[in-house]
C-alpha positions as CSV (number, residue, x, y, z in Angstrom):
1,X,8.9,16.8,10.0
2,X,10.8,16.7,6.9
3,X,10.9,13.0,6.3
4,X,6.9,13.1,7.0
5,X,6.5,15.8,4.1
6,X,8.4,13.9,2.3
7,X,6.3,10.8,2.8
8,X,3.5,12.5,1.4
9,X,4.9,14.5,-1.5
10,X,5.6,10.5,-2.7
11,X,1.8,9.7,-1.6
12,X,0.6,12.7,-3.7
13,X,2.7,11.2,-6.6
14,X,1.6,8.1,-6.8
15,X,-1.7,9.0,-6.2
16,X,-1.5,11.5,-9.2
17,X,0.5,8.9,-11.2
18,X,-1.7,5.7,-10.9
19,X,-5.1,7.2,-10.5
20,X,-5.6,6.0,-6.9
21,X,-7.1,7.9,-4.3
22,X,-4.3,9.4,-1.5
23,X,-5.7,6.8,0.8
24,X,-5.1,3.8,-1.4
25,X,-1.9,5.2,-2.3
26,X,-1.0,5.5,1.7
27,X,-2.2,2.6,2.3
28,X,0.0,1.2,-0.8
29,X,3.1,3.3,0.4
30,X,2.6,2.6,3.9
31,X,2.6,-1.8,2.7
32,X,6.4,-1.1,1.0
33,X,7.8,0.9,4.1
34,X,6.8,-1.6,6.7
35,X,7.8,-4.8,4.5
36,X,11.1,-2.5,3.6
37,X,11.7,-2.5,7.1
38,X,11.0,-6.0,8.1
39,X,13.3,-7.0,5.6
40,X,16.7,-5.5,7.3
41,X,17.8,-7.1,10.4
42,X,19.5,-4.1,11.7
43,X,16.0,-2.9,12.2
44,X,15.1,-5.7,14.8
45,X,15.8,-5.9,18.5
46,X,15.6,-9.0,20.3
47,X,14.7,-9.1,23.7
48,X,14.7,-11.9,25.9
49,X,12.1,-13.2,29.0
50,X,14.1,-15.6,30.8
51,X,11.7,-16.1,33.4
52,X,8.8,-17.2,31.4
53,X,11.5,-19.0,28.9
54,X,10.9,-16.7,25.4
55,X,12.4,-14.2,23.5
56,X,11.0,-12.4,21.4
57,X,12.1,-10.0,17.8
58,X,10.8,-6.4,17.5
59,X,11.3,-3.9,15.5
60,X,13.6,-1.0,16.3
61,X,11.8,1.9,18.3
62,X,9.2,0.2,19.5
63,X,8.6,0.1,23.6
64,X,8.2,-2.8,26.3
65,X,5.7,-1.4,28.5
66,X,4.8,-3.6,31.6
67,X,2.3,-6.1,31.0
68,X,-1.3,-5.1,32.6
69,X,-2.4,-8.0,35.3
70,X,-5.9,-6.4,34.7
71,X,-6.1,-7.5,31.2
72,X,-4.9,-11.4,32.8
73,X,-2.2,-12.7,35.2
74,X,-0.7,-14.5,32.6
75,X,0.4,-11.2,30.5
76,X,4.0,-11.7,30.5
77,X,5.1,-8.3,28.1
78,X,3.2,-6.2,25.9
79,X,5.2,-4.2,23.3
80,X,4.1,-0.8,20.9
81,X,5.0,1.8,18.5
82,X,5.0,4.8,20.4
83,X,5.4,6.4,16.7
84,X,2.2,4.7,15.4
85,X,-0.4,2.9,17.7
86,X,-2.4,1.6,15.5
87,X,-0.3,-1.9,16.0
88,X,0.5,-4.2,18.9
89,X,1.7,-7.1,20.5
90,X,1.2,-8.8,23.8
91,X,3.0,-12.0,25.0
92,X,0.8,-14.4,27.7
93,X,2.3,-17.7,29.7
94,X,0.0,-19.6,31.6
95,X,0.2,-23.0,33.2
96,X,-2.1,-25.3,31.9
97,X,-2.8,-29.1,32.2
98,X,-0.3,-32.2,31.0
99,X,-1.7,-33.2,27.4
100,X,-4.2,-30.1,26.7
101,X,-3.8,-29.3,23.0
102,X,-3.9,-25.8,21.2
103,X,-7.0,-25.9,20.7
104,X,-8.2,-26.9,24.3
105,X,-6.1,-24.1,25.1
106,X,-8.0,-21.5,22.7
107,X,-11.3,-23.0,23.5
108,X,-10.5,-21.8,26.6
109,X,-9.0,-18.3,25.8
110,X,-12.3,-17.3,23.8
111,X,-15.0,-16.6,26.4
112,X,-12.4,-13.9,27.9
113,X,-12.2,-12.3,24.6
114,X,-16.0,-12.8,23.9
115,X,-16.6,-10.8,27.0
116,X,-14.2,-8.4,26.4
117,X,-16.7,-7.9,23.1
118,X,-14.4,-9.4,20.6
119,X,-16.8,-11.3,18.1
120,X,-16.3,-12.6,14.0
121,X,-13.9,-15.8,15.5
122,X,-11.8,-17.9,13.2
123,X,-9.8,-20.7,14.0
124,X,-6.8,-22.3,11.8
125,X,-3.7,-24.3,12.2
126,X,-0.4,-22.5,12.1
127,X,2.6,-22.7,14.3
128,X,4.9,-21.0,16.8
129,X,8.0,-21.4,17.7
130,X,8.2,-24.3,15.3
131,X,5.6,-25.9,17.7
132,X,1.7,-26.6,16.2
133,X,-0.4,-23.9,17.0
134,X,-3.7,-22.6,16.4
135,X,-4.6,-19.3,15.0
136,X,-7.4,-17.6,16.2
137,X,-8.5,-14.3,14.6
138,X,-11.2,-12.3,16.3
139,X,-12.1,-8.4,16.2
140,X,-13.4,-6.0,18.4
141,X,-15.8,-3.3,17.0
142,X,-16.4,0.0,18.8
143,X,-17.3,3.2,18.0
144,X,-16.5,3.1,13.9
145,X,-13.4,1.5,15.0
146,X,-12.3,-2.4,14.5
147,X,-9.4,-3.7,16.7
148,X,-8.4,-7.3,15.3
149,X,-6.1,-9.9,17.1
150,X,-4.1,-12.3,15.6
151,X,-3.3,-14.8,18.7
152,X,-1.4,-17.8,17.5
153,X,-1.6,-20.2,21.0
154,X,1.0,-23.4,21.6
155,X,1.3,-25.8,24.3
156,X,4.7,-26.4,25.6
157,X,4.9,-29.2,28.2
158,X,2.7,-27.4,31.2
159,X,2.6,-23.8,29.9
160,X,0.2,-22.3,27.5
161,X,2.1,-19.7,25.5
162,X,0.2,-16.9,23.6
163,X,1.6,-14.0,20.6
164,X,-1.1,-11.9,20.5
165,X,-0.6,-9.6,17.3
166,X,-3.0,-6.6,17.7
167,X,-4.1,-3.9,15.0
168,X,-6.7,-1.4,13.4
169,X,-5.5,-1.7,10.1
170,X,-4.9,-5.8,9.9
171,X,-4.2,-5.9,6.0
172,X,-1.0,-3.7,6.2
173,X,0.0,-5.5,9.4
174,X,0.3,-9.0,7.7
175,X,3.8,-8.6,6.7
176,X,4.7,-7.3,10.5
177,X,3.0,-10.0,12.3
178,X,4.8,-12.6,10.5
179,X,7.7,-11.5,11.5
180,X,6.8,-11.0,14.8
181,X,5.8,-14.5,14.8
182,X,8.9,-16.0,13.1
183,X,10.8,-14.1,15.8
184,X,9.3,-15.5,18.9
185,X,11.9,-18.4,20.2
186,X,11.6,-20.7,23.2
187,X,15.1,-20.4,24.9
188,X,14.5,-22.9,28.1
């Protein structure tokens, strides 16, 4: 309770100080915390999947909770803040075909996520795991509310594997899904 007050006593400040509304200055506030955080390694836990060959880097207090078949078969671990939702991450392996590409592989991923009413799709190179990748961005609008996925998707000999970096408030999240994403190792 006291750290929270805290919290915003410095929102209030800033807010006061640089003319900014208290959301911009949460929003501001809230930017330095997270990228504060992602820069200590004490702050990270690693936990490894040695039956789907990954491990993966999260932050400190966040929760494994078991992956949910209904969403797909392939869901391998899904991971949250139980302190703040509004950010996510899900980890998918599926076997796929000898020489399909990344972006075979996405091609494939999008009509699930189309009908799951995800819409406003981009597609980009990028990597994972030091392997090429594809990026494909995608939101889901509902109610007032947008839900955007970052899910970067590499091929590794016969297995599709998929980070899926989930959040409502995307532009504060950048810093945390690139760690997430520099933390995700192939270990077999």
């Amino acid at each position: 309770m006291t750290a929270n007050k805290n919290f915003k006593r410095r929102v209030r400040e800033r807010a006061r100080r640089t003319g900014e509304s208290y959301t911009a200055a949460l929003s501001h506030l809230r930017r330095l915390h997270s990228e504060e955080k992602l820069m200590r390694p004490d702050e990270w836990q690693r936990i490894e999947k040695t039956d789907f060959g990954y491990a993966v880097l999260i932050p400190q207090g966040w929760a494994e909770r078991p992956p949910d078949l209904k969403n797909s078969p392939w869901e391998t671990a899904r991971f949250i803040d139980p302190s703040d939702r509004r950010h996510s991450m899900t980890v998918f392996r599926s076997p796929t075909r000898a020489n399909r590409t990344a972006q075979e592989a996405a091609e494939r991923v999008r009509p699930a996520l189309e009908s799951s009413g995800f819409t406003d799709f981009e597609l980009s190179g990028s990597t994972l795991a030091e392997r090429p990748a594809v990026l494909m961005k995608c939101a889901r609008h509902d109610a007032g509310r947008v839900w955007t996925i970052h899910e970067y998707i590499a091929v590794v000999d016969m297995a599709v594997f998929c980070l899926v970096c989930g959040s409502i408030v995307v532009d504060e999240d950048a810093p945390l899904f690139e760690a997430l994403v520099d933390g995700f190792e192939l270990t077999g």
